[in-house]
CHARMM internal coordinates of N, CA and C (Angstrom, degrees):
IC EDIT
DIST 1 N 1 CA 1.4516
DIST 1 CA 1 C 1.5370
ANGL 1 N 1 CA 1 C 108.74
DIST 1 C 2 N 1.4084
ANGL 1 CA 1 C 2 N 111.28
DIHE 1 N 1 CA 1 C 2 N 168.43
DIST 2 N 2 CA 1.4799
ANGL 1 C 2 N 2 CA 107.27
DIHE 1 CA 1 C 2 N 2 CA -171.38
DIST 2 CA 2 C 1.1514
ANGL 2 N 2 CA 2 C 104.16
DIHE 1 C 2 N 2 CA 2 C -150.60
DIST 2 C 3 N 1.2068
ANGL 2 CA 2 C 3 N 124.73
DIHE 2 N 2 CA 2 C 3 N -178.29
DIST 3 N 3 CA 1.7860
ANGL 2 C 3 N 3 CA 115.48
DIHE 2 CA 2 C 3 N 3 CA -153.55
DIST 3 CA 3 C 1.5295
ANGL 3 N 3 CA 3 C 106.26
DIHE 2 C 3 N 3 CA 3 C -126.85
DIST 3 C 4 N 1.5988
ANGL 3 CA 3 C 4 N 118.85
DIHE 3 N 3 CA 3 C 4 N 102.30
DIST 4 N 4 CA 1.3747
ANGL 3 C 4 N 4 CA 104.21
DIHE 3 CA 3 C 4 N 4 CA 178.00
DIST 4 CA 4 C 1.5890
ANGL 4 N 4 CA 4 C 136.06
DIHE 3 C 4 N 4 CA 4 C -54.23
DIST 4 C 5 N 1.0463
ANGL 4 CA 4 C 5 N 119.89
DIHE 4 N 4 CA 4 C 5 N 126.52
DIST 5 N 5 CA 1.8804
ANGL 4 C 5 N 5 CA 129.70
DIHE 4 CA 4 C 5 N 5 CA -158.20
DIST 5 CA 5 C 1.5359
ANGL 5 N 5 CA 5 C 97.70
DIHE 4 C 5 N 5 CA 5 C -55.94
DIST 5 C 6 N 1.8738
ANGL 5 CA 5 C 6 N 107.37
DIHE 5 N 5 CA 5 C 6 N -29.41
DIST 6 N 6 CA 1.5142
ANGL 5 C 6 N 6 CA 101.25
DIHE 5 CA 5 C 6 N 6 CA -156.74
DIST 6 CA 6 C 1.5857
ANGL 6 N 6 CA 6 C 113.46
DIHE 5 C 6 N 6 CA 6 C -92.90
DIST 6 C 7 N 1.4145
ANGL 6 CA 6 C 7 N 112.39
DIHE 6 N 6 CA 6 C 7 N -18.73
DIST 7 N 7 CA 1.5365
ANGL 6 C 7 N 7 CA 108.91
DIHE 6 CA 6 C 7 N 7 CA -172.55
DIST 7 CA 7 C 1.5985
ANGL 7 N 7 CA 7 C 86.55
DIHE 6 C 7 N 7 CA 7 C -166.18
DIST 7 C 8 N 1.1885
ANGL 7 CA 7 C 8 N 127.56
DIHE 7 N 7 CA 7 C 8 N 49.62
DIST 8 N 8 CA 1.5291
ANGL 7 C 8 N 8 CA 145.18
DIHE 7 CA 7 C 8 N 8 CA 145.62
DIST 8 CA 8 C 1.2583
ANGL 8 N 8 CA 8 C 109.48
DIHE 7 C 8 N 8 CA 8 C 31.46
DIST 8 C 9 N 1.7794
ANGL 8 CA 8 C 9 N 119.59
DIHE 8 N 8 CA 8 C 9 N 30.65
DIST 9 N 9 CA 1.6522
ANGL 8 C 9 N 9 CA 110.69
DIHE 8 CA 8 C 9 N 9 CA 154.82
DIST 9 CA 9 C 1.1716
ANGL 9 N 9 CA 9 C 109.61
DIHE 8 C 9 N 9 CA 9 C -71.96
DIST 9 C 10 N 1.6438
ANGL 9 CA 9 C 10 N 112.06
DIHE 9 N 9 CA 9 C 10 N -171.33
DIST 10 N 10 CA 1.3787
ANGL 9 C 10 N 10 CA 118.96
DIHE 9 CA 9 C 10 N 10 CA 168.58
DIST 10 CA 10 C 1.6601
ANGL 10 N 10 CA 10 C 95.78
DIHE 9 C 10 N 10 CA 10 C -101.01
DIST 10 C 11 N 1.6497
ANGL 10 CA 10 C 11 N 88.72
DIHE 10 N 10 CA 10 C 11 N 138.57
DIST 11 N 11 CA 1.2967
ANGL 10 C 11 N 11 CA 103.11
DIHE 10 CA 10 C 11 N 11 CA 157.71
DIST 11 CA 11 C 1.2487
ANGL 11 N 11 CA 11 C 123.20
DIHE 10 C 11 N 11 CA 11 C -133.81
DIST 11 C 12 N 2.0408
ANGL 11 CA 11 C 12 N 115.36
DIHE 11 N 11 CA 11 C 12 N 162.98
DIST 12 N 12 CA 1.2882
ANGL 11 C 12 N 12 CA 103.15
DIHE 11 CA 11 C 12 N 12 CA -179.13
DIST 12 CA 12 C 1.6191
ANGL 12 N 12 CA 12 C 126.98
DIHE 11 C 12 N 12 CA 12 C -61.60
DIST 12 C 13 N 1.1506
ANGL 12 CA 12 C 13 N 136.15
DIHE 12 N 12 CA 12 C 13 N 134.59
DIST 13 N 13 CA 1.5707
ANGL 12 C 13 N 13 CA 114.71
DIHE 12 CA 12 C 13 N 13 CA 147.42
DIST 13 CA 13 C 1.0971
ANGL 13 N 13 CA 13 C 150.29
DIHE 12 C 13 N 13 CA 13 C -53.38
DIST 13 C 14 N 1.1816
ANGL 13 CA 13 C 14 N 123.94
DIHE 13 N 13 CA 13 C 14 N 150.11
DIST 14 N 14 CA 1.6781
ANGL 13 C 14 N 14 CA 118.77
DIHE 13 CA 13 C 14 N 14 CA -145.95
DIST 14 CA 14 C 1.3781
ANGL 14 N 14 CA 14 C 125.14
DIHE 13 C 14 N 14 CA 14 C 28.14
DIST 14 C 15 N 1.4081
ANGL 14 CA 14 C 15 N 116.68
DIHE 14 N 14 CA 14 C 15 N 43.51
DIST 15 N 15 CA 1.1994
ANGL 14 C 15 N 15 CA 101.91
DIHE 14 CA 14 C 15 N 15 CA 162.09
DIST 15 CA 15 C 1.4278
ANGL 15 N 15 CA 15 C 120.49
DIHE 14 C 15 N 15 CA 15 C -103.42
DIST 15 C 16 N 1.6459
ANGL 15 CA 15 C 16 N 117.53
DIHE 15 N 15 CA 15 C 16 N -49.04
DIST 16 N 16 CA 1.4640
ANGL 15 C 16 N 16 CA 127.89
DIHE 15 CA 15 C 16 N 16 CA 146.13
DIST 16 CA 16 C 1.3332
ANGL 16 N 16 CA 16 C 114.70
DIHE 15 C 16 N 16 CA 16 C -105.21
DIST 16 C 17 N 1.1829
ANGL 16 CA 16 C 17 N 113.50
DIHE 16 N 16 CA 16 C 17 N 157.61
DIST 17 N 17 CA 1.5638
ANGL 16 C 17 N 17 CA 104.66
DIHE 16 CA 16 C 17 N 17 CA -149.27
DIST 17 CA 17 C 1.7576
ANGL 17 N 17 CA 17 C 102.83
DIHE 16 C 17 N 17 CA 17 C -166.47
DIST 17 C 18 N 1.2640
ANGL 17 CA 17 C 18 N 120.69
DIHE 17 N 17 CA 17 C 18 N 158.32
DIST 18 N 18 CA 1.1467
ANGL 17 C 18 N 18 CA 128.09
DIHE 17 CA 17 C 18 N 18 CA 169.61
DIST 18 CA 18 C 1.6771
ANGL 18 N 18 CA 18 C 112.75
DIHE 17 C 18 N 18 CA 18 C -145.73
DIST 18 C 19 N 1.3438
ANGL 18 CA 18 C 19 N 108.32
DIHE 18 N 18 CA 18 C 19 N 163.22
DIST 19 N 19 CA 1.8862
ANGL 18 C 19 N 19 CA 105.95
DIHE 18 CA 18 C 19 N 19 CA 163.45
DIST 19 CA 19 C 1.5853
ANGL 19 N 19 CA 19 C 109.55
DIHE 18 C 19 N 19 CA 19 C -117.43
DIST 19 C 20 N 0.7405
ANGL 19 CA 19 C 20 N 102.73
DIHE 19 N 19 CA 19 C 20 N 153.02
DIST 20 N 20 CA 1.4505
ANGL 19 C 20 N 20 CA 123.41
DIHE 19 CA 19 C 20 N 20 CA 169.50
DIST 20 CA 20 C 1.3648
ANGL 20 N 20 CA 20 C 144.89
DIHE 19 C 20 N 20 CA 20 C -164.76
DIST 20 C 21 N 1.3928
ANGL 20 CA 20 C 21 N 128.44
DIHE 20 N 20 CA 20 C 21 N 98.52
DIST 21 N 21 CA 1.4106
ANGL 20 C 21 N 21 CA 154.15
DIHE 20 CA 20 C 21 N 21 CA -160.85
DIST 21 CA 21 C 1.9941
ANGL 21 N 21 CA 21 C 86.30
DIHE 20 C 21 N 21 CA 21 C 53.78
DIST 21 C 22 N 1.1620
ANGL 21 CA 21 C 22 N 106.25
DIHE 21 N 21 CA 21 C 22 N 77.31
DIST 22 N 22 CA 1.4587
ANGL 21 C 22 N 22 CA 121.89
DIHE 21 CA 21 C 22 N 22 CA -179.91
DIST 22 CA 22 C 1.6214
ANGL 22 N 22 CA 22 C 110.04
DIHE 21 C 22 N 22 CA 22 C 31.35
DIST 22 C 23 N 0.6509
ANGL 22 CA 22 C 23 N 117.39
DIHE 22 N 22 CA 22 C 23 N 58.33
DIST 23 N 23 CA 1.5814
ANGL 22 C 23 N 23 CA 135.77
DIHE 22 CA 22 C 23 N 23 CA 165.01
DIST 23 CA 23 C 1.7196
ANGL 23 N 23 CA 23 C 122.33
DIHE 22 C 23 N 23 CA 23 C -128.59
DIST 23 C 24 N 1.6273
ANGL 23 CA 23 C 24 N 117.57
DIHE 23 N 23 CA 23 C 24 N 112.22
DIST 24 N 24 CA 1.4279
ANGL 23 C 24 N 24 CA 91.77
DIHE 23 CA 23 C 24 N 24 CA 162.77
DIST 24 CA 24 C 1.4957
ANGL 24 N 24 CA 24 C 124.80
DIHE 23 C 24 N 24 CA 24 C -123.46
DIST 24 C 25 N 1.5394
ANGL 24 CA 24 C 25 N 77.13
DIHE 24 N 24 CA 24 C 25 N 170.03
DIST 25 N 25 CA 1.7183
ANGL 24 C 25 N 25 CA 88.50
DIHE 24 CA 24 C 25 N 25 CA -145.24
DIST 25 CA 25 C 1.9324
ANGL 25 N 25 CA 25 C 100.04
DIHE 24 C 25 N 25 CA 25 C -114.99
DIST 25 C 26 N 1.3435
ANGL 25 CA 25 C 26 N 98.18
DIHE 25 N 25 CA 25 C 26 N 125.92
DIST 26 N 26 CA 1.7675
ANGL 25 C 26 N 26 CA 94.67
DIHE 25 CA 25 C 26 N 26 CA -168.33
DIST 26 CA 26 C 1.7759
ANGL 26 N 26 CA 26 C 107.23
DIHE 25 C 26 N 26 CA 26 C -93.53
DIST 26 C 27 N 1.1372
ANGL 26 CA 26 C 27 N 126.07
DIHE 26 N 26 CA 26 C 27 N -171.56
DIST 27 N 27 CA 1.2511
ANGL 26 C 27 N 27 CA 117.22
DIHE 26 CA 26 C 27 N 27 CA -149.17
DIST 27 CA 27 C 1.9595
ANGL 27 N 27 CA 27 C 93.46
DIHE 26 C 27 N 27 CA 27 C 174.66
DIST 27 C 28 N 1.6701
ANGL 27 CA 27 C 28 N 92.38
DIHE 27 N 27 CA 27 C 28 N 109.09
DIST 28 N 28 CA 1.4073
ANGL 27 C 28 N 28 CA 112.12
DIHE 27 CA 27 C 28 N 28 CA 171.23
DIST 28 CA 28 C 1.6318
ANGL 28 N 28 CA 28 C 117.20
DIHE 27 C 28 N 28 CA 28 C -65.27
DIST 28 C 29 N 1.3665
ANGL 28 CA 28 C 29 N 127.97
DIHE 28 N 28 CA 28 C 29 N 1.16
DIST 29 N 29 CA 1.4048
ANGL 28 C 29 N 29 CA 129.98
DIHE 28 CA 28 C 29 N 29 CA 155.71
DIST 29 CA 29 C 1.2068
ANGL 29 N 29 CA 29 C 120.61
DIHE 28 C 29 N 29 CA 29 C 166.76
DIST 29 C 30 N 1.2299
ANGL 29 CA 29 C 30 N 110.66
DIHE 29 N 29 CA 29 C 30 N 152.82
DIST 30 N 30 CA 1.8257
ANGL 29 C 30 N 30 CA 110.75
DIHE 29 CA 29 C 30 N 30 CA -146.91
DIST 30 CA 30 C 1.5767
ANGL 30 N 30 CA 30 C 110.85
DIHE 29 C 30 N 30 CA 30 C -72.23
DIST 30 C 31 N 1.9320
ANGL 30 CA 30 C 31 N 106.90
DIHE 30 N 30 CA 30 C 31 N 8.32
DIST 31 N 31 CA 1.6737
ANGL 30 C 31 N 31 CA 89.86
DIHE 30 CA 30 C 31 N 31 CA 157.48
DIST 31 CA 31 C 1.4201
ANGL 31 N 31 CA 31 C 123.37
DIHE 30 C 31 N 31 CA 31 C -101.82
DIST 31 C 32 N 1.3897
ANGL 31 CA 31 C 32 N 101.77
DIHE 31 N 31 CA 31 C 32 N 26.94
DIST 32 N 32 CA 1.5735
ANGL 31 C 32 N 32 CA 112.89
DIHE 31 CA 31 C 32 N 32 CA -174.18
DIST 32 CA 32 C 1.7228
ANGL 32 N 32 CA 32 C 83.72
DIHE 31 C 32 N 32 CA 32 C -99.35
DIST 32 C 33 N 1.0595
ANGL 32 CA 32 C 33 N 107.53
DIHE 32 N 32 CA 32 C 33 N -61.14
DIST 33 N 33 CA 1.5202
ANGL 32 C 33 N 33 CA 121.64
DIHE 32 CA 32 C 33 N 33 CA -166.26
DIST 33 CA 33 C 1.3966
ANGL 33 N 33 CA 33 C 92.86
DIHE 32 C 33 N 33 CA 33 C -43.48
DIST 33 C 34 N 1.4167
ANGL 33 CA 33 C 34 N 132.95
DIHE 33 N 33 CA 33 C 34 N -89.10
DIST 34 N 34 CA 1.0466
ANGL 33 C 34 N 34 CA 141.12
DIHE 33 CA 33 C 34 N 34 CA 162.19
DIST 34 CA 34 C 2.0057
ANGL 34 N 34 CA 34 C 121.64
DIHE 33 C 34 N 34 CA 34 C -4.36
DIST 34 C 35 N 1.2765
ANGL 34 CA 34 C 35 N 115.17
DIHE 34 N 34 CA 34 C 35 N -34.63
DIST 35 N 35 CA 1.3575
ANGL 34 C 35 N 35 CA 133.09
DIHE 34 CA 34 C 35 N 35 CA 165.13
DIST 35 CA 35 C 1.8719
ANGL 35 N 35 CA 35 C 97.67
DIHE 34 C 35 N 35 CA 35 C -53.22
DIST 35 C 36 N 1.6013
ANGL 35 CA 35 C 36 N 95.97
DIHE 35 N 35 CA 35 C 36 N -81.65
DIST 36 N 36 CA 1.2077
ANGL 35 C 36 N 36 CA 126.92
DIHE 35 CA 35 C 36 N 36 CA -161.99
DIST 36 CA 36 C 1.6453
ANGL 36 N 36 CA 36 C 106.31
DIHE 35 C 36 N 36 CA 36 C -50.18
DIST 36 C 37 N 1.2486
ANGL 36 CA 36 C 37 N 109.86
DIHE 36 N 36 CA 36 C 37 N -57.07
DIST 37 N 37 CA 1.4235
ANGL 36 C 37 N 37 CA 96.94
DIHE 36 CA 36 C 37 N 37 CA 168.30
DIST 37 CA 37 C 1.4797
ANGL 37 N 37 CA 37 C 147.75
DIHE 36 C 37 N 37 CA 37 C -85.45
DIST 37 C 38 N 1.7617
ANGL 37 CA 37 C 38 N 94.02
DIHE 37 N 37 CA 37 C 38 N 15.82
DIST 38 N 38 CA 1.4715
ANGL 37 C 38 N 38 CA 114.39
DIHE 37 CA 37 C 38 N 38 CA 155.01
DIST 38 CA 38 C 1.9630
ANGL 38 N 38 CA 38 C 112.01
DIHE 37 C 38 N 38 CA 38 C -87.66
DIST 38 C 39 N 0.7631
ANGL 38 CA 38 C 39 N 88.71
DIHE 38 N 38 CA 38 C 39 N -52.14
DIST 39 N 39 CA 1.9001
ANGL 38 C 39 N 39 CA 80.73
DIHE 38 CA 38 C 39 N 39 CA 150.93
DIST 39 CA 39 C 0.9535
ANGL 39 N 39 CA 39 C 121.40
DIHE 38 C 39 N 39 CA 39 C 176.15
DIST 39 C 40 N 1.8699
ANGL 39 CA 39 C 40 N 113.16
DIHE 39 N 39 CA 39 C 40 N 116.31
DIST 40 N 40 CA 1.2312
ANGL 39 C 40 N 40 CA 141.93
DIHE 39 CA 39 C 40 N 40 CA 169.14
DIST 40 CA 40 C 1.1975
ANGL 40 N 40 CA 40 C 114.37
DIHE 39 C 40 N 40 CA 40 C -35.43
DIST 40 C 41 N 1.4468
ANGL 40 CA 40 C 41 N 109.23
DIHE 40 N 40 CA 40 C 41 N -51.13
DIST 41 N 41 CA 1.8672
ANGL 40 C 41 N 41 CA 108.90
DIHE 40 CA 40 C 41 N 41 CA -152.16
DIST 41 CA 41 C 2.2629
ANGL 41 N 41 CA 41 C 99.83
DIHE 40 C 41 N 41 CA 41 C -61.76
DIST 41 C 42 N 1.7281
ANGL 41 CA 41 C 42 N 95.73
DIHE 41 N 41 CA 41 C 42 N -8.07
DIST 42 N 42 CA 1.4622
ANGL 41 C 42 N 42 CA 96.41
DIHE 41 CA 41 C 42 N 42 CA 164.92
DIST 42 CA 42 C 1.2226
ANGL 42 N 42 CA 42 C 133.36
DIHE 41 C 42 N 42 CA 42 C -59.24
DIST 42 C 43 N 1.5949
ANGL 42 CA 42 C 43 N 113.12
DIHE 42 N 42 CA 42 C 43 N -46.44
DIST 43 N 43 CA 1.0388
ANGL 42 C 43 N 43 CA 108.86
DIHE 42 CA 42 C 43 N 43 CA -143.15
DIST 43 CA 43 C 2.0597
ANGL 43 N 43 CA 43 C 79.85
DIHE 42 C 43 N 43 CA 43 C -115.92
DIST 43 C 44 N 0.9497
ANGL 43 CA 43 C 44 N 122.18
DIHE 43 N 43 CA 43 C 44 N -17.88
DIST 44 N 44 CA 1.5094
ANGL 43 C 44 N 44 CA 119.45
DIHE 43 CA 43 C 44 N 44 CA -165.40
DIST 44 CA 44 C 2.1005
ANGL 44 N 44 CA 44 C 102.94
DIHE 43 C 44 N 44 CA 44 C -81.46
DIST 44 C 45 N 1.1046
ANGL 44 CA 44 C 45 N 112.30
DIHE 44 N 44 CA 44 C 45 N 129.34
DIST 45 N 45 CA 1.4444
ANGL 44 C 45 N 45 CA 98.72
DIHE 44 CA 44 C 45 N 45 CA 162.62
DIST 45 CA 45 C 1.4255
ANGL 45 N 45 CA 45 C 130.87
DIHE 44 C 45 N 45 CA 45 C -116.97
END
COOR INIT
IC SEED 1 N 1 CA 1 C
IC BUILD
């Protein structure tokens, strides 16, 4: 399991998913995802 960046549940890997500066980053549901890929430089440190 892996730890969503945006609101720090666990989520599965590769199931929803994003990249960023070659990193990916998983995401417990696509309105987290949806957060994150309105802007990363938020949630990434």
């Amino acid at each position: 399991m892996a730890k969503d960046p945006v609101c720090g549940m666990e989520a599965k890997e590769g199931k929803i998913t994003s990249k960023y500066k070659c990193k990916t980053y998983s995401f417990c549901s696509s309105t987290c995802k949806w957060a994150f890929d309105s802007n990363p430089k938020q949630f990434v440190k």
